[in-house]
C-alpha positions in Angstrom: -8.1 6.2 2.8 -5.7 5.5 5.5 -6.1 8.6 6.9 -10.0 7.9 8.0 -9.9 4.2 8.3 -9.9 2.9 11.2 -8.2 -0.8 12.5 -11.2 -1.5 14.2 -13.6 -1.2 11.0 -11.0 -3.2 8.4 -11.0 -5.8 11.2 -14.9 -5.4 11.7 -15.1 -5.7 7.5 -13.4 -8.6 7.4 -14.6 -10.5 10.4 -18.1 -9.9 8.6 -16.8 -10.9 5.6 -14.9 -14.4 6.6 -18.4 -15.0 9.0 -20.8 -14.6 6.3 -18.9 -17.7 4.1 -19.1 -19.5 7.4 -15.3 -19.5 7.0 -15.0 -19.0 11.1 -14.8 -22.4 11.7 -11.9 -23.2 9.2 -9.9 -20.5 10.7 -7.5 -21.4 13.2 -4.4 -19.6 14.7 -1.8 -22.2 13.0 -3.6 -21.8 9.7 -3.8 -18.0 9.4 -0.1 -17.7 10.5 1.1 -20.1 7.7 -1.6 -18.4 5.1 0.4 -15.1 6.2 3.5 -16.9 5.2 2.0 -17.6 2.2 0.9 -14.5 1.3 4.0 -13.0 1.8 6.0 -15.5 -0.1 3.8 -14.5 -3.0 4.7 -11.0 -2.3 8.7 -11.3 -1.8 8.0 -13.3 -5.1 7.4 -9.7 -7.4 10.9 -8.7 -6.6 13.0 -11.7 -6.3 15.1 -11.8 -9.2 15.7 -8.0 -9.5 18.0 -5.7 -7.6 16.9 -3.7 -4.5 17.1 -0.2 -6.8 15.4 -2.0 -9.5 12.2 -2.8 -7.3 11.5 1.2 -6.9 11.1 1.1 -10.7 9.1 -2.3 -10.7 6.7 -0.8 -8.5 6.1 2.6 -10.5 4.3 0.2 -13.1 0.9 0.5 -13.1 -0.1 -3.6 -13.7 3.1 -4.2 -11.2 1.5 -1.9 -8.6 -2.2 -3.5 -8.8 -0.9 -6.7 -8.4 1.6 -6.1 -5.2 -1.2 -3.9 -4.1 -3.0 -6.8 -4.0 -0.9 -9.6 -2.6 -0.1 -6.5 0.4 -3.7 -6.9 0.7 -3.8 -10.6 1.4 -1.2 -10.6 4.1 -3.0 -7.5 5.7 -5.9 -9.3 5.5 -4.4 -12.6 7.2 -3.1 -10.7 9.8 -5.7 -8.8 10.6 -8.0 -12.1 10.7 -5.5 -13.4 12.7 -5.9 -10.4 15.2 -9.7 -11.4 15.5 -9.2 -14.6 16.1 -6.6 -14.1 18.7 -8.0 -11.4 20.3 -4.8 -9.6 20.2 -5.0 -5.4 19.7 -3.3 -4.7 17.0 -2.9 -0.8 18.0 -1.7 -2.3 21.6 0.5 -5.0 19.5 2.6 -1.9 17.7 2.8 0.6 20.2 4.2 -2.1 22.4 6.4 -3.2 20.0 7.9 0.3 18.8 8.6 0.7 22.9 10.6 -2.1 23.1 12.3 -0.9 19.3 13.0 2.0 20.7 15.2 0.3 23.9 16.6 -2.1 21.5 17.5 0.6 19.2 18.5 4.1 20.7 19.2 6.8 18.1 23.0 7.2 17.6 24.8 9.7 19.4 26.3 12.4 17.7 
């Protein structure tokens, strides 16, 4: 699906989504960048006691994949709300970001 979704309709889904529960309100900059925190906490949380190799392995099982599938999910989610809320351009934020990557750190020279 990545190929033919767009930024613009998982933000759209989800601004629809959070406005229908009348969850706009609640949703401030501070608390969507700690629930991104969060979120990613519970992600790091999956491979914190196993080696770096190991996680590779971790990941190939199926129950282990749904459920780091789905804590990637949440922190996607978060940021993209976050986006919304902001107003910041997510496409805009990256290629602006890779730019300045790419100054910070030049390909080695051979």
């Amino acid at each position: 699906m990545d190929k033919t979704t767009t930024v613009a309709s998982l933000k759209k889904m989800n601004w629809d989504f959070q406005e229908a529960r009348g969850w706009l309100s609640f949703h401030k900059p501070k608390h969507l960048a700690m629930s991104i925190a969060i979120e990613a906490a519970e992600l790091m949380e999956h491979f914190q006691w196993i080696d770096g190799d190991d996680s590779f392995d971790y990941i190939s099982d199926p129950a282990n994949r749904q459920e780091v599938s789905d804590e990637l999910a949440d922190v996607l989610i978060y940021c993209l709300h976050f986006a919304n809320v902001t107003g910041i351009d997510v496409s805009e934020a990256i290629y602006s970001k890779m730019a300045r990557n790419e100054s910070r750190f030049p390909l080695p020279s051979d």
